[in-house]
N, C-alpha and C positions, 0 to 999 in steps of 0.2 A: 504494500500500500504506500500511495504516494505521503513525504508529509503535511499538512498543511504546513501554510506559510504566513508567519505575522511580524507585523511592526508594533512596538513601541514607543511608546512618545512621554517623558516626564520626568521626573526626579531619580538622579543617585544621590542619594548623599551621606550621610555617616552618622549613627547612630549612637549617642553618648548612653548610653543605659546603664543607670542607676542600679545595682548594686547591693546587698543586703546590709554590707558593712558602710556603705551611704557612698564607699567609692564609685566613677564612671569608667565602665569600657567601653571602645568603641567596637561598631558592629556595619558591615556595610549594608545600608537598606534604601528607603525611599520606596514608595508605595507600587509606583510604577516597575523599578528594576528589580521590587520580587517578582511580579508577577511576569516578567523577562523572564528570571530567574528559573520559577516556577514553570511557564512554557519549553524551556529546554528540558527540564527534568521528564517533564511529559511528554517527549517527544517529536516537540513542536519545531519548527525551525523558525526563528525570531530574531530579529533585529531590532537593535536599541539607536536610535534616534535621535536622545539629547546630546547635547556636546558634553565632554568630560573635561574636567577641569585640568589644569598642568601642574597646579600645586600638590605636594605630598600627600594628600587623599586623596586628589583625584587620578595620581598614579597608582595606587592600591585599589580605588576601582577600576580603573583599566585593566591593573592586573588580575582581577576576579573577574572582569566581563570575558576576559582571555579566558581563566582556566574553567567558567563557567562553560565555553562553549556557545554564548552569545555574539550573532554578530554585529559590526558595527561598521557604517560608511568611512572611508579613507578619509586621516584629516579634519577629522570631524574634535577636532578639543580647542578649549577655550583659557583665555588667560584670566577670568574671573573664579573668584573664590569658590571651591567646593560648599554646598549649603550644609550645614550642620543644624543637626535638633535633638535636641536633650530631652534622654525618656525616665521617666518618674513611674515606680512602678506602686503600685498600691496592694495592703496586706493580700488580696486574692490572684497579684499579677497583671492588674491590669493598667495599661499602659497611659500615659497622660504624656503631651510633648510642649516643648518649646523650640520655637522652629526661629532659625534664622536665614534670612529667602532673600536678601536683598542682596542686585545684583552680581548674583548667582551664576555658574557654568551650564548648568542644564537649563535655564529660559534664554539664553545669550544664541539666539537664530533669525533670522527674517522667514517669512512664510515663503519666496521663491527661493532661499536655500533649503530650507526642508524639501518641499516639492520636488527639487534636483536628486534630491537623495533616495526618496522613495523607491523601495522597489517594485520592480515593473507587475509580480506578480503575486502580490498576497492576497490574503483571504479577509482578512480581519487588521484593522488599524486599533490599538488603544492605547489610550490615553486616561488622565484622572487626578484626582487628587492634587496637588499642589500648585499642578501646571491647570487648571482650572479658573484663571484668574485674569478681572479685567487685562490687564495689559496683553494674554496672550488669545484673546478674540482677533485680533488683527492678523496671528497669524497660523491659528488652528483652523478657524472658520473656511479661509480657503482652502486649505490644503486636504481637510472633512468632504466641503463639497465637491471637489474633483475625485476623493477617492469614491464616493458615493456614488458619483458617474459612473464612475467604472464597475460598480456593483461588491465592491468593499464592503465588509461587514462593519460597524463603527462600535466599539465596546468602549464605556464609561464606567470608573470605579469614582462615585459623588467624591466619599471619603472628607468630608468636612471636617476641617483644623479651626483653634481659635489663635485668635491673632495672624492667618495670615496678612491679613490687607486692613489699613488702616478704618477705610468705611466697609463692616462687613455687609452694609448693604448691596455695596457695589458687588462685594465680592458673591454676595448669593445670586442676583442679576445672572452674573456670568457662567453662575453654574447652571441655573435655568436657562439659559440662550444655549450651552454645549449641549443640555441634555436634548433636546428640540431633532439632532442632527444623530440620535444613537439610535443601533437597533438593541442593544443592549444596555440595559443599565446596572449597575448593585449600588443601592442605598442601604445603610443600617435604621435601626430607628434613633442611635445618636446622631445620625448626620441628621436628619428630619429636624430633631430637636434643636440642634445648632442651624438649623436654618429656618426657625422662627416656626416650625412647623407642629403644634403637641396636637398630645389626644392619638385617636387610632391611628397606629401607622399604615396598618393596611387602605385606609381610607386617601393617607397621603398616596401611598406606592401608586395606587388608582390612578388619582389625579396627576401625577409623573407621569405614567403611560398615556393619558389624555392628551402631552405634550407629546409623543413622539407617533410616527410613521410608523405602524404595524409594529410595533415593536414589543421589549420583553421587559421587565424589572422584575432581578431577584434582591426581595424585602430578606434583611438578616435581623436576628430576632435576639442575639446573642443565647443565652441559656434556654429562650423560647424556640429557636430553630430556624428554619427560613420557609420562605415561598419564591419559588417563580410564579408572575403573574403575567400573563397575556388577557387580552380583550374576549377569550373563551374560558380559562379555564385557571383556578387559584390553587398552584398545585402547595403541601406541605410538606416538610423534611423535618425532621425530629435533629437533634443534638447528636455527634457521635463521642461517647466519651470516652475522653483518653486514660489509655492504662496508666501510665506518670505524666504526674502534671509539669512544664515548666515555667512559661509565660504565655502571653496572647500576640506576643507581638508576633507582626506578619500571618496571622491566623486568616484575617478577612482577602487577603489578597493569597493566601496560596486557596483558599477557598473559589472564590470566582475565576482564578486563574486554570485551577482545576476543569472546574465544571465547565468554561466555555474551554476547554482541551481536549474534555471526552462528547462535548458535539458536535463540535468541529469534524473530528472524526467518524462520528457517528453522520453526518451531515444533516444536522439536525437542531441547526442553529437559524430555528427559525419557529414562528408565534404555529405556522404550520405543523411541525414534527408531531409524530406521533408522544401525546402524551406519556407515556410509557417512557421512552428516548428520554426525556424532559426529567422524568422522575428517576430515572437512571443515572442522568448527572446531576442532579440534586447531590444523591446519595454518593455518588462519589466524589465531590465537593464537598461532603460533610465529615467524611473518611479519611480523606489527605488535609485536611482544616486540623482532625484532631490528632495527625500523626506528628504535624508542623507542632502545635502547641506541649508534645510530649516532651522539647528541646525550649532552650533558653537562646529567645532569638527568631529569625527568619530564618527555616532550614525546609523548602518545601520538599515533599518526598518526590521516589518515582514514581511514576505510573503505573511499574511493576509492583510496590509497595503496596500503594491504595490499592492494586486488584487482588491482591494475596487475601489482605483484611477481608475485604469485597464477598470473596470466594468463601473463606470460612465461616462467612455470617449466615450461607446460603443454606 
């Protein structure tokens, strides 16, 4: 079988994580570059997109984009600072951050050099999270609708931060204008909340889907579980819970990375696919979610991993 083929678009940057003893280690992540990450693990062939920085982090993700197995356009690095975000973990592991975004090596592009770089034949463009922000409408928007032309899949991880952008007004605006242009979405029901959104979240997920073209939103529920929703059918997935626990960080991205990896494959990445297809990668996005979470960090599994579990559940 052939592989699929995808691009990514948004954040590496380096993860200071806090520590039981209150020290920080770094970790390299960025929402965007697990779910890179996580597409090579799965079998995917994927291309990372942002510019990499030239200062000393941004040579240590170079050097893991290499030994990941990721690839990436010629030339493609910048001489602005690697972003850095400091992660706060709390008594159950869960993550809180402070980001530092300003001008940064991974937004340092114009939309006709992206455009240049794109390759001629993927499947799926994604992008999300940090790179979600007024300033880079000018030159996601294009580079979205030409691949849409060509009948590109568009995946959106919301993934809403505080404190990115000084007016988080603006900054929600612009997440609502990228979502308009996905056939795929993942919201939590914390991003909802940080975007002024409470009450049911399934009622929000809705009205997201409202905003896009036939399209899909998987609602993440944390301890509640998820849903894919399309305009037919509000499918459920339960929690898979991991044998040892470490953290959460990178859980929700090797989660959706996952799941749009096994319909992809499945070619089944559409509001059409047989629900069954749909409820299949649920559950295997719930499986490599909590294999990832067994580790301290972003480590998504393989594809061989998530099917072993898979298998023995059967």
């Amino acid at each position: 079988m052939t592989r699929p083929k995808v691009a990514v678009f948004g954040e590496a940057l380096i993860d200071m994580i806090q520590q039981q003893d209150g020290a920080y280690l770094p970790f390299i992540g960025g929402s965007p570059f697990n779910v890179a990450r996580s597409f090579v693990k799965q079998g995917i062939d994927c291309t990372y997109l942002s510019p990499i920085s030239t200062d000393d982090m941004g040579k240590k993700i170079y050097a893991a984009v290499m030994d990941e197995g990721i690839k990436v356009p010629a030339n493609n690095r910048s001489d602005k600072n690697t972003s850095l975000a400091l992660v706060y973990k709390d008594a159950e592991g869960k993550p809180s951050y402070r980001l530092y975004r300003k001008s940064v090596a991974d937004l340092d592009i114009c939309a006709d050099a992206l455009l240049a770089m794109l390759p001629d034949d993927i499947e799926l463009f994604h992008t999300g999270s940090l790179a979600l922000v007024p300033e880079m409408l000018d030159v996601l928007i294009p580079v979205v609708k030409k691949l849409k032309s060509r009948g590109v899949k568009i995946s959106i991880d919301v993934n809403v931060r505080k404190g990115v952008e000084t007016s988080h007004q603006q900054y929600v605006a612009a997440i609502w204008r990228f979502v308009e242009f996905a056939d795929i979405v993942k919201v939590s029901d914390e991003d909802l909340e940080l975007k002024g959104l409470y009450g049911e979240p399934e009622f929000h997920a809705k009205a997201m889907l409202a905003r896009m073209e036939n399209g899909m939103v998987v609602l993440t529920l944390g301890e509640g579980g998820s849903h894919l929703i399309t305009s037919k059918h509000n499918l459920k997935q339960s929690v898979h819970i991991a044998e040892v626990f470490g953290d959460t960080v990178g859980a929700g991205d090797t989660y959706f990375s996952a799941l749009i990896a096994r319909l992809l494959k499945d070619y089944a990445l559409s509001p059409e696919a047989a629900p069954a297809k749909l409820s299949d990668a649920l559950r295997f996005g719930a499986i490599a979610a909590s294999l990832n979470v067994a580790t301290v960090g972003c480590n998504p599994p393989t594809s061989d991993a998530v099917q072993v579990v898979m298998d023995s559940l059967v």
